[in-house]
N, C-alpha and C positions, 0 to 999 in steps of 0.2 A: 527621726531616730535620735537618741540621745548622740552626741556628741563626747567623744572621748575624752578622759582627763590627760591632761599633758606627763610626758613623763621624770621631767625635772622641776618642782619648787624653788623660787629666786630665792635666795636669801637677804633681808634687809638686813640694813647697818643699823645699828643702835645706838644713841648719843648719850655717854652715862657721863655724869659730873663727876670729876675725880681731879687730885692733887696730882701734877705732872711728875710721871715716873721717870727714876732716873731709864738711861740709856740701857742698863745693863737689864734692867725691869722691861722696856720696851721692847731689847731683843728675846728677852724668854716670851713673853706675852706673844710676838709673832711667831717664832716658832712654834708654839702651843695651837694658835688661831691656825698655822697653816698645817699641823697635822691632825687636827680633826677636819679640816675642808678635805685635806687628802683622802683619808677617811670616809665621809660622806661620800663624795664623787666617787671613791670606789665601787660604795657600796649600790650605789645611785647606777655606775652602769650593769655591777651584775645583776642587779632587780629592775631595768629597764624592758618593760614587757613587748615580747614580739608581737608581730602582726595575729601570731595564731592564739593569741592569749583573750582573756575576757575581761572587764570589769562589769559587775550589774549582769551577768550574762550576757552581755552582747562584746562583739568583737569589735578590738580595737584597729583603729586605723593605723598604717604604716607612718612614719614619718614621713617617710620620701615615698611616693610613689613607685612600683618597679617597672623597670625599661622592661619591655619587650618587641618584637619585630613583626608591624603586621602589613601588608601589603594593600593598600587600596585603590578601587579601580572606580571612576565614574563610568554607570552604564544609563544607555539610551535605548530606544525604540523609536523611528520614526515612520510614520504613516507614509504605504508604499503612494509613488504619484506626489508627496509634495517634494517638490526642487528649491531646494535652497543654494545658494552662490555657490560656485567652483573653487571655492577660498574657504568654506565654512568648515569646521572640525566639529568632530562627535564623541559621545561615549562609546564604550564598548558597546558591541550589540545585543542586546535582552536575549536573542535567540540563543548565541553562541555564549554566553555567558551559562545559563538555565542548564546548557546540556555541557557543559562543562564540569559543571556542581554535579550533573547525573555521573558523567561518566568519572569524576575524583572519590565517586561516596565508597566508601571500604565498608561500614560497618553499620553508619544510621544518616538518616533522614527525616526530617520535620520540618513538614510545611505549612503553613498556616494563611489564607487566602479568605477572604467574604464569601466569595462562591467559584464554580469551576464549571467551565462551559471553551473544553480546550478543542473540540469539533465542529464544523460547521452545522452537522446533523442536532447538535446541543440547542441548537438557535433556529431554526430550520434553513438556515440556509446554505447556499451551494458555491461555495467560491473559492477559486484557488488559492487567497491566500489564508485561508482557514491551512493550510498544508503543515507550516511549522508547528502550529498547537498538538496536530496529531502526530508529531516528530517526539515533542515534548512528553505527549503520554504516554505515547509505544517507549521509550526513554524509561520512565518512572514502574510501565507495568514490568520491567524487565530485572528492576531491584531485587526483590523479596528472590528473584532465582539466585542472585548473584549474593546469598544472606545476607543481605542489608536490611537492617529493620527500617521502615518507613512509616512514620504516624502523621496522618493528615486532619487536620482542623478547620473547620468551617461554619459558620455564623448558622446561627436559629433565632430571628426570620432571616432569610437570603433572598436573592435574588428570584426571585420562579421562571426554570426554564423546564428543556425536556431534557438535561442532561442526562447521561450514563456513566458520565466518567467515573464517580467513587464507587457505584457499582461494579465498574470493569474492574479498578484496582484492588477490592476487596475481594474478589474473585482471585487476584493473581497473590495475595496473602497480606496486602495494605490495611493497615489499623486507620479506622477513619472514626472522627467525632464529630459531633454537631452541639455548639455552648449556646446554650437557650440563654443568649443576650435579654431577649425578651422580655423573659419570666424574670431575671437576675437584676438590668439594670433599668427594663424600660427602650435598651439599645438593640446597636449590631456589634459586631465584629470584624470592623474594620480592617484589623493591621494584616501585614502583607510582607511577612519575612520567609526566609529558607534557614536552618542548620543544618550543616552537615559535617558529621564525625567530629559534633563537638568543637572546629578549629576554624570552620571556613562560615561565613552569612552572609546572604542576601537584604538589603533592607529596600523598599521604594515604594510606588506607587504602583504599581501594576499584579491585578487580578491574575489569579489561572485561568487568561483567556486566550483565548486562539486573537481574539484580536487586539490584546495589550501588547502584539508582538507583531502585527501589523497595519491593524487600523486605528491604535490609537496611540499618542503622541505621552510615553510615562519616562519618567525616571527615577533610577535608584542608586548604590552602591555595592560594590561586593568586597567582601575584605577577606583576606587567607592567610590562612597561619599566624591566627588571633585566637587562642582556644580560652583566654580570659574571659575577652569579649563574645565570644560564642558562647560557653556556659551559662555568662550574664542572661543573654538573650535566651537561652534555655530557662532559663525561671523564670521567663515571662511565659513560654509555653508551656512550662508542666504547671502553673497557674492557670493557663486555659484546658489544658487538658485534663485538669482535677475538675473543671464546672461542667465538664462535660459529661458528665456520670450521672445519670436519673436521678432527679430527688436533690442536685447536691444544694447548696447552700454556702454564699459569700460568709468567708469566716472572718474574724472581727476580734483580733487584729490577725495577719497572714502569719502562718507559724512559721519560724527562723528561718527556715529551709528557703523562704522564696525572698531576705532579704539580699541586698548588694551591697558591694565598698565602692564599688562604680557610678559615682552621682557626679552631679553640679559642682558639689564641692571636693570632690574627691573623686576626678577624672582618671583614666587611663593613661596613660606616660606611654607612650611607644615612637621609637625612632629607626626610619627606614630611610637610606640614601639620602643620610643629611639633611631629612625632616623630621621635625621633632612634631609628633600630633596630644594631642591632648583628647581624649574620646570617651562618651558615657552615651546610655541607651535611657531615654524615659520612657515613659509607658502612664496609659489614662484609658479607663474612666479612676478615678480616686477609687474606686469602691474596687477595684481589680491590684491595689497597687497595693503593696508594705511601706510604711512609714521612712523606711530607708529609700526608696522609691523616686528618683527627679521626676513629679509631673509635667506631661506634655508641654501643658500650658504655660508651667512654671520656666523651660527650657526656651520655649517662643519668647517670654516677657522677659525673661533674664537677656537673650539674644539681642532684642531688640534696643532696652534701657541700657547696654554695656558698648552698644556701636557709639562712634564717633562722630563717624565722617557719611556712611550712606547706611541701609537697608537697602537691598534688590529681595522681594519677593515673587515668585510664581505658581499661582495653585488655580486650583481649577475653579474653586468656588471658596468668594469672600462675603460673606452674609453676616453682622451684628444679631443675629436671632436665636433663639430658641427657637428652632423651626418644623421640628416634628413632633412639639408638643401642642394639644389644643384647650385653650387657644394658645398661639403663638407670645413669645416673648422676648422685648428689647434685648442685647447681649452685645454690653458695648468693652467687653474688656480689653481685646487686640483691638478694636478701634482706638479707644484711648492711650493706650500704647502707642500705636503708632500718631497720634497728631498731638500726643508730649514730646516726642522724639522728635518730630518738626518745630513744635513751636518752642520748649524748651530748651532744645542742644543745636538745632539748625543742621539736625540730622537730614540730609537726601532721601527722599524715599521715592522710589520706584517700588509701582505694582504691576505684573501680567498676570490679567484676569482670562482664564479660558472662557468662550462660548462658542459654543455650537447650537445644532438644531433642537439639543434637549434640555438645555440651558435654562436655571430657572431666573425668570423676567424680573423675581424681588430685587435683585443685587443691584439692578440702576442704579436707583436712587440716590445709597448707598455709595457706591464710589462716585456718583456723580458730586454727594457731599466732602469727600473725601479730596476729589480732584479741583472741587470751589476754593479749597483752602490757598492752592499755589499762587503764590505772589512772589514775583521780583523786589519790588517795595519792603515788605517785609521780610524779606529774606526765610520764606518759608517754603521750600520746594517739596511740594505730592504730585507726582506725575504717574498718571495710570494709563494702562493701553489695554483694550484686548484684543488677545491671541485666537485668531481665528483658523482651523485646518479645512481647506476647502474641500470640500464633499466631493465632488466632479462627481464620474460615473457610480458610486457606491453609495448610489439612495438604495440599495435596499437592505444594508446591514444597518441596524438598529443598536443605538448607542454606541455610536463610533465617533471618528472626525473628530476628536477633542483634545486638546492638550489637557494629560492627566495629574501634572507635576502636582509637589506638593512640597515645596522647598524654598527655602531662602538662604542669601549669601549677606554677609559685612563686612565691614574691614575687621573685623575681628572673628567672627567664625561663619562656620558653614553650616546647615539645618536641611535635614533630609528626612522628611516624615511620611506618615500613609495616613493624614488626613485634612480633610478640606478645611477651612477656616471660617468656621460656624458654633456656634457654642453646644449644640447636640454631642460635635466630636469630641470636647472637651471633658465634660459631664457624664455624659452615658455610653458613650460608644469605645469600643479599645479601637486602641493605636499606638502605636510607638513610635519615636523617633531617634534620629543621631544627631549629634553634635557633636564636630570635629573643629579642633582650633589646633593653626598650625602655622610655624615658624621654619625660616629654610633660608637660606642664603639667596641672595637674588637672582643667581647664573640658573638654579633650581628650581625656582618659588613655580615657576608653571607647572611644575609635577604636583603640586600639591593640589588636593582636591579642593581647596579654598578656592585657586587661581582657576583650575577647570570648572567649575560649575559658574564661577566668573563671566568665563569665556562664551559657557554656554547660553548665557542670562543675557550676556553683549548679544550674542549671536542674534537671539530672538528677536532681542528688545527692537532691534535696527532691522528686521526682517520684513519682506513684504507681509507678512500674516500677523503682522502686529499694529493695530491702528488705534489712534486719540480716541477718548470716548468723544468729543469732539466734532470730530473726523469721521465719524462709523456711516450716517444716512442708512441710507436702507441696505441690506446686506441681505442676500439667501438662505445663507449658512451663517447668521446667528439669530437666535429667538430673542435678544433683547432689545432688538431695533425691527420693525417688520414695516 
């Protein structure tokens, strides 16, 4: 996006050769010089254009950013059955959160998920802790009575189950879509946000599944009483809900309507209890986004090249590939990132890589190259661990067990995204993410989600279900060691 023009011209000084005036000549001369600067400067602030003003057609940015008050909460999910220390602190809970957003909605809801399988019957299976997901849906089919409009979004190709869900809800008056990723980018449809009545969002890693809310290990953010930031995130979804229309077609370039003033460069200012945060939403594949738009990737690389002192990563899957295209292709651009940030700035970097039982086996190698770098000697620290959730009795729910994250923390900001770290997500697949950067007084600084997803990262990293790639041997419950 073009970049706005400033709204004051310096004025230079001019060196003219001239025969020194008397005194009397020097004081008419300034008083002349300073009542046309009076002058200008007048004129200069009443034609100083507001934020709602245009140059070139596009709108101009604020000088200053505007404060506003938005509340944010880390939320978790953890897999029922794993025990972690008597000491250990959590997010809020993904359940009580979810029905929270149902039970505050007054007027709309939009949600937007890969796929929906909130039943055990969705999956064929029979298990009690399938129970909340169908808390969740009975929840969502009970909107449309209460007039709330509710429009749901979901990827073309998805997931293939036997679900019913969007069947049920469109039954109770739920507008449901499906965005032929497919046909449009070659992709899916990744991301995995909530709006509700325009003021409150969900952002994370967790699917409408009955088991991102018990059997699998996600995290996200909810934030309330941000309707800047909601809107923002609203024109990410009435851009998936426009490709959702038979026939439609990526427009080139996205018409006004779907840009933002909420970017990279031009974050959100809001201060709540003495923390001041700093917040913008990106959004990817490039071919979904407006030129005002902070790409995903662009938010990861800025993240990372801006840290100082560490990087903490945790996602579920780190792959340098172009992996769902054939044949497959090298994609080394977060790799290089992050082993300039080591060997260039003598950046820290910690990775927790998920695996489980569905884990794909390419990513060894991979951090196992990653993890060869760390030397004492050279003062280059890459420490990688993965995060394993042990299965016990629940071998018969399929695609569980996993740490779903997809997020990273620095001394400078925090990154909470909805997708894996592979170059598919980057290129063809939508996703979004946040970044929050925030300042607080130190008696404070724990409130701030920088300091909590911190904690959370500590928590793990130092956990029994995190081990050296090293250290793995043979393991049950992960596929890349067998």
């Amino acid at each position: 996006m073009k970049m706005p023009a400033t709204a004051y011209k310096h004025l230079h000084d001019e060196n003219v050769s001239s025969k020194k005036p008397t005194s009397c000549v020097i004081l008419a001369v300034v008083m002349a010089c300073l009542t046309v600067l009076g002058i200008i400067l007048a004129i200069a602030i009443l034609e100083r254009p507001s934020s709602s003003d245009k140059i070139d057609g596009e709108k101009i940015f604020p000088l200053e950013p505007s404060v506003g008050s938005c509340s944010m909460t880390l939320v978790e999910s953890i897999p029922v059955y794993m025990k972690y220390n008597d000491n250990a602190t959590f997010g809020r809970p993904l359940e009580t959160v979810w029905e929270d957003l149902i039970a505050m909605a007054t007027e709309q809801l939009d949600v937007v998920s890969f796929y929906w399988t909130l039943t055990g019957a969705d999956i064929s299976v029979n298990s009690s802790s399938a129970i909340p997901g169908t808390r969740i849906l009975t929840g969502l089919e009970s909107l449309p009575a209460r007039n709330v409009s509710v429009r749901v979004l979901i990827s073309n190709p998805s997931v293939h189950t036997n679900s019913t869900d969007l069947k049920v809800l469109q039954q109770k008056g739920v507008q449901v879509r499906e965005v032929d990723f497919g046909r449009l980018t070659d992709g899916v449809l990744h991301s995995k946000f909530w709006i509700v009545d325009r003021k409150h969002l969900f952002i994370g890693s967790p699917n409408m599944d009955w088991r991102a809310l018990t059997q699998v290990k996600e995290l996200g953010v909810v934030i309330h009483n941000c309707s800047e930031l909601a809107i923002d995130l609203e024109k990410i979804f009435n851009s998936y809900w426009e490709m959702g229309l038979p026939n439609s077609t990526l427009p080139d370039p996205w018409p006004s309507k779907y840009d933002t003033n909420i970017t990279k460069l031009h974050p959100l200012l809001v201060k709540e209890e003495n923390i001041t945060s700093q917040i913008y939403i990106s959004g990817s594949p490039p071919l979904f986004c407006p030129l005002s738009r902070t790409l995903d990737l662009d938010a990861i690389l800025t993240s990372i090249s801006e840290a100082q002192h560490y990087v903490d990563v945790a996602v579920m899957e780190y792959l340098p590939l172009i992996q769902f295209e054939k044949p497959q292709r090298y994609w080394s651009v977060l790799d290089d990132a992050i082993r300039a940030a080591a060997f260039d700035r003598k950046v820290k970097i910690r990775m927790l890589i998920s695996c489980g039982r569905e884990s794909n086996p390419s990513v060894l190698p991979f951090l196992q190259s990653l993890a060869a770098l760390d030397s004492n000697i050279s003062h280059i620290s890459i420490k990688i661990k993965l995060f394993i959730v042990p299965v016990g009795n629940q071998t018969d729910i399929p695609y569980s067990r996993v740490n779903h994250n997809k997020y990273m923390v620095t001394d400078k900001v925090a990154y909470i995204g909805t997708s894996n770290w592979s170059g598919d997500y980057f290129t063809t697949t939508g996703g979004v993410g946040l970044v929050i950067s925030q300042h607080a007084p130190h008696l404070i600084w724990k409130k701030s989600i920088q300091s909590q997803l911190s904690v959370v990262f500590e928590r793990d990293w130092n956990s029994q279900f995190a081990v050296y790639l090293d250290e793995l041997g043979h393991h049950p419950d992960c596929a890349l060691v067998k």
